[in-house]
N, C-alpha and C positions, 0 to 999 in steps of 0.2 A: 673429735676427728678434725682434721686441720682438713685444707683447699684441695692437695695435692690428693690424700686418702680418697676423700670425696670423689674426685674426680676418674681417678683411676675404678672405683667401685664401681660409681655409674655410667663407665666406657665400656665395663666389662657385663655390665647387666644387661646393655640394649641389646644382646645376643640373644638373652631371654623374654620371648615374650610375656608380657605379663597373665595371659588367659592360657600359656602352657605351666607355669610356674607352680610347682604342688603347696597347694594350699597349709598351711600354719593353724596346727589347732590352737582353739582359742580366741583366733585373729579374727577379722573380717579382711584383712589386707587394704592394699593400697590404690587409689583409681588413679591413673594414670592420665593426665588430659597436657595439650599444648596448645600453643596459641596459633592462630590459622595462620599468622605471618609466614611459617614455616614451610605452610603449604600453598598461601597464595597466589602462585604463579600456575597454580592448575585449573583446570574447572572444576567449580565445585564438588559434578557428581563423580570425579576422578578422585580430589583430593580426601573426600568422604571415605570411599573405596579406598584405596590409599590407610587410612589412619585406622578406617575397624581392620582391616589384614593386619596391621603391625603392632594392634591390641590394645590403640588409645581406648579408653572408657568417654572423652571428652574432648572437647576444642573450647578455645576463648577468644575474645574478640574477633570480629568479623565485622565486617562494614555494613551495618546493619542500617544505615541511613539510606541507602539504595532499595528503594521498593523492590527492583526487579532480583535483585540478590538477598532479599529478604522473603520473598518469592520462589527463588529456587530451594534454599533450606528448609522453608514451610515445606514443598511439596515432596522433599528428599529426606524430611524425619522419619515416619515409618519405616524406611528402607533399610534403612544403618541406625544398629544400637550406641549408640553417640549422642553425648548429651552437650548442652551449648552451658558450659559454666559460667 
């Protein structure tokens, strides 16, 4: 599959979310995760909100050297089924 394929595929998949998507027998399917960049201009408990409605399974990096933002994620796990990959 060349760049363009690709690309057009997965412009046309984000219409689908991934936890509406009928499951594939056989499969476990695929987890979905992005990097918090994408969302870092929100507050946390928004951008959280935010990623489980549009059916991330996951986020990655986050600035996790800030206690107090290390702080709000600790106390916003249980909330949102979101895993920090």
């Amino acid at each position: 599959m060349d760049r363009r394929t690709f690309l057009a595929f997965s412009t046309a998949s984000l219409a689908l979310s991934p936890r509406d998507a009928p499951p594939v027998r056989g499969q476990k399917g695929l987890r979905l995760s992005t990097t918090w960049w994408l969302v870092s201009k929100l507050p946390v408990p928004d951008a959280l909100a935010l990623l489980t409605r549009l059916g991330y399974d996951g986020y990655e990096m986050f600035d996790w050297r800030d206690p107090r933002v290390m702080d709000t994620f600790v106390s916003l796990k249980d909330k949102y089924p979101l895993s920090c990959e």
